[in-house]
Each structure stands twice: as C-alpha cells, then as structure tokens.
C-alpha positions in Angstrom: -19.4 65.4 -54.1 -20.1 64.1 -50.9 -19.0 60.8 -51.9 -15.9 61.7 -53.0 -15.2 63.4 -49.6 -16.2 60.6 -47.5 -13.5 58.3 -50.4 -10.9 61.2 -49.3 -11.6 61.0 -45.6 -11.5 56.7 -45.8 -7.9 57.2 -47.7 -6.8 59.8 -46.0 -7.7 58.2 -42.3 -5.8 54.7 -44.0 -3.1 56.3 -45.0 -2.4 57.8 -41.3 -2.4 54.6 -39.8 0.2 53.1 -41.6 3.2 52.2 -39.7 5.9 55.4 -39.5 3.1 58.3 -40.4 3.6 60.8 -37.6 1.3 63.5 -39.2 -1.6 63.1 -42.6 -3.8 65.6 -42.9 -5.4 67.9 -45.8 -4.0 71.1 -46.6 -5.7 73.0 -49.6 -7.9 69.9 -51.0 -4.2 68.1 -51.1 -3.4 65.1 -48.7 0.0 66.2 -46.9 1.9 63.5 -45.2 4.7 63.2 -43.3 6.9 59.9 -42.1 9.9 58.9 -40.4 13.1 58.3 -42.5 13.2 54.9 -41.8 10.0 54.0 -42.9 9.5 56.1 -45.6 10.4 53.2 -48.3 7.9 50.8 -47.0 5.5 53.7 -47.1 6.0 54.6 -50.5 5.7 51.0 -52.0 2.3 50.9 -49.7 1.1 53.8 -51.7 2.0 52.9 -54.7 0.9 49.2 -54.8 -2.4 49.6 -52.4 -3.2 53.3 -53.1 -2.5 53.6 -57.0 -0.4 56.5 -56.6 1.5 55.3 -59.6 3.4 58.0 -60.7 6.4 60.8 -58.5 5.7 63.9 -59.8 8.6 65.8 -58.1 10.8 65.5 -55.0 13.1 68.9 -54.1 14.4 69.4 -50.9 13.9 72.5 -48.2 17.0 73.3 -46.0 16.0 74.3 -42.3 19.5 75.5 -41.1 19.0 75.6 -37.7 17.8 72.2 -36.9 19.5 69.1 -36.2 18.1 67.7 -39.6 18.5 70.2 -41.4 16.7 68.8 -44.5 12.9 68.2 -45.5 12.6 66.1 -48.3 9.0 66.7 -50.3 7.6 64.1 -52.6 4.9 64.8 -54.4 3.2 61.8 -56.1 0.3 61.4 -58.2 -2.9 58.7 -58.6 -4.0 59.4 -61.7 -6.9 56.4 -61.5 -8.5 58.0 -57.9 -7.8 61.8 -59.3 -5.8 62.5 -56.2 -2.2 63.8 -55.3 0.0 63.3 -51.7 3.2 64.9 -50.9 5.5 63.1 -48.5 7.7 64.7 -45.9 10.5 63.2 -44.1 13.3 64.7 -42.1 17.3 64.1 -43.0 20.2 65.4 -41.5 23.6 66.2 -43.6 25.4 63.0 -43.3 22.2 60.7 -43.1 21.1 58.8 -46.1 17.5 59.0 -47.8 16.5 55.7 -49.3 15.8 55.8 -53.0 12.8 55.5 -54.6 14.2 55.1 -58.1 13.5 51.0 -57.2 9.5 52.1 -57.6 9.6 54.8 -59.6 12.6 54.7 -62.2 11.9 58.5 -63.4 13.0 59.3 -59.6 16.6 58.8 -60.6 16.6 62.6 -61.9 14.9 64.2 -59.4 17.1 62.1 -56.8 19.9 63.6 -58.5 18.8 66.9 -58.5 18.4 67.0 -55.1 21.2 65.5 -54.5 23.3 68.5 -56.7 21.5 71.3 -55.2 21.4 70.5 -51.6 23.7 67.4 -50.8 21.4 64.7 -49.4 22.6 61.5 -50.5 20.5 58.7 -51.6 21.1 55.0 -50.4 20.6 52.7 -53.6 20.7 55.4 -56.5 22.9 54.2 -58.3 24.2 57.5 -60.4 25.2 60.3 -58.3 26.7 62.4 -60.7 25.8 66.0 -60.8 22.8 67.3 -63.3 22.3 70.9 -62.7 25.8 72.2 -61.6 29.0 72.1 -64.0 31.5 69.4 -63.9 33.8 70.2 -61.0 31.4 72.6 -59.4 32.1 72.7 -55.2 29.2 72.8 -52.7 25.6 72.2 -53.1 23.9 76.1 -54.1 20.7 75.7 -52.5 22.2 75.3 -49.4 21.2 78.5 -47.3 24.9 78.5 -45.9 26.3 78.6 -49.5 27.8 81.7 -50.1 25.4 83.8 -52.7 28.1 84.6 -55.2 29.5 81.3 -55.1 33.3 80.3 -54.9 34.1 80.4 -58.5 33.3 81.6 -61.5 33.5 80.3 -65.5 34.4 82.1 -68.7 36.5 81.0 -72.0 40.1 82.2 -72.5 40.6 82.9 -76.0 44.5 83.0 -75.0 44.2 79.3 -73.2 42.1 78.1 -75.7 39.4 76.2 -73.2 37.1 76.9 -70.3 38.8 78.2 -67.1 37.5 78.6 -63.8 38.4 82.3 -61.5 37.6 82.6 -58.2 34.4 85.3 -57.8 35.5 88.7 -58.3 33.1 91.7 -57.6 35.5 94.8 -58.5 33.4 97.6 -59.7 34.7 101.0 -60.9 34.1 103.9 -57.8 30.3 105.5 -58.2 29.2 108.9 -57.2 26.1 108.5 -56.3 23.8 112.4 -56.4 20.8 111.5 -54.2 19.3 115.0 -55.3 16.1 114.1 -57.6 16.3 115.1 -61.5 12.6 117.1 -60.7 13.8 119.1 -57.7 16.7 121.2 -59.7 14.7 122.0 -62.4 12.7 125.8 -62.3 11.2 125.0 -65.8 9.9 122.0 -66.7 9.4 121.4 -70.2 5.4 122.7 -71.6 5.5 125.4 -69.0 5.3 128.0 -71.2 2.6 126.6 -73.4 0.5 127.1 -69.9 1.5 130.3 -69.4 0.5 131.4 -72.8 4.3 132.5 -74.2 4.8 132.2 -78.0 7.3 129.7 -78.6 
C-alpha cells in the first residue's frame, strides 16, 4: 500500500509539472487536474502516450453563467494498466473553440458531440457536429442554465397533417380551486371510533 502511494504521489507530482497544469491535486483517492485551453491537447497526448491513460471515459460540460468563460469542460480518462483515473478541467468561453480529442481517442467523437448538443461548446477538428441527443431542428443548447426550462417548442403528431409538427410551448391549464383545509380536520368521526367506544355496529 505504501508503494502504491509513493507511485501516486511520483505521477501525480509529474503530471503537475507539465507545461499548462495550473492546478493537480487528489480529491477522493482521484487525481483532479486542471489546464489551460491551449495546452490541453499537448497534455492529453502526454497522458495518453507517457502515462498509459489509454482510454476517455466521459467528457460533459458544467456551465458557470456568471463568468467570463462560462464553460468547464471535464474529462475523465482512465489507465487501465496503472489502475488509476484523472479528470481534466479546462476553461471555455461561448464563442471559443475546445480542441478535439477525437484525434487520440476516436470514441471521443460522441461525447464531443454531446457536449456540443447540450451546452454549445464547439470543438476545433471534430469533424461531425451534428446533434445526438436533441431532435432534428431543435434551437438552443438545454443544459444551458439560461435556457428557458420549458423550452421554445414543443412536438406531437397530427393525425390531420399526417407528420410530426412542432408548437410553440403552451402551459394552459383549466382554473383550480385549491381547499387548503386538511381532509382530518372536518371530520368529528373518524372511521373505527365506535369500535373504541364499544357501540354495536
């Protein structure tokens, strides 16, 4: 055991002096890294090629609306020879470009994509941007915390039309009378009472 934690602290302390790491550090027995857009490519080909983390598990984004970039990208990669995982954290704003990794790993391409559909950040070099989540046609990117939460339209069939149509988001409901008086309060009797009090039924 205490091997493996001096192995952890040698990769860990390696892996923070590589050129564009501004913060590496353990967070729940899980190295956490995080590196500046520009050099996140060289990064990831560094850990791939010298630190065996040969397979991207996931990548998702996190939207920070109030700051200038708005966007944390999280990749979380895997090393299945050392037994180890890293996620990898770098900044980007709406109209800046993340590089792809699907060049390293080519199973990237969906998660790129995803990303790309929920939350808008656009990757330099993936070469399909089409959406994978949404519907064809769909407008805006939903994860986005300034997306309104019923969205802008909404889909059903038209038996009349014959085909798919798209409505803009209606939220009519019928008028409610709402009786804030509890059920238990307006009732004298409740039912077994007169088994308690002895009364033949």
């Amino acid at each position: 055991m205490a091997d493996e934690t001096i192995e952890a602290d040698t990769v860990l302390n390696a892996i923070a002096a590589l050129p564009g790491v501004t913060v590496a550090r353990r967070e729940l027995g899980e190295l956490v890294v995080e590196v500046a857009r520009a050099d996140a490519h060289a990064l990831f080909t560094r850990l791939r090629d010298e630190f065996a983390f040969a397979q991207v598990m996931d990548i998702c984004g996190v939207d920070f609306l109030e700051r200038a970039a708005r966007f944390d990208v999280v990749y979380n990669l895997l090393s299945v020879t050392r037994n180890e995982r890293v996620r990898v954290v770098l900044q980007a704003g709406e109209s800046t470009p993340v590089t792809s990794v699907s060049s390293l790993w080519p199973s990237a391409t969906w998660w790129e994509r995803e990303v790309w559909d929920l939350f808008g950040i656009t990757f330099e070099g993936l070469a399909d941007h089409r959406r994978i989540v949404t519907d064809y046609g769909f407008e805006g990117h939903p994860l986005r915390k300034d997306f309104p939460v019923t969205g802008y339209v909404e889909v059903h069939y038209d038996a009349e039309q014959n085909a798919v149509v798209y409505d803009k988001v209606k939220l009519t409901q019928e008028f409610r009378n709402f009786d804030f008086l509890s059920p238990w309060e307006g009732m004298t009797t409740l039912p077994g009472d007169e088994k308690a009090r002895g009364e033949r039924i």
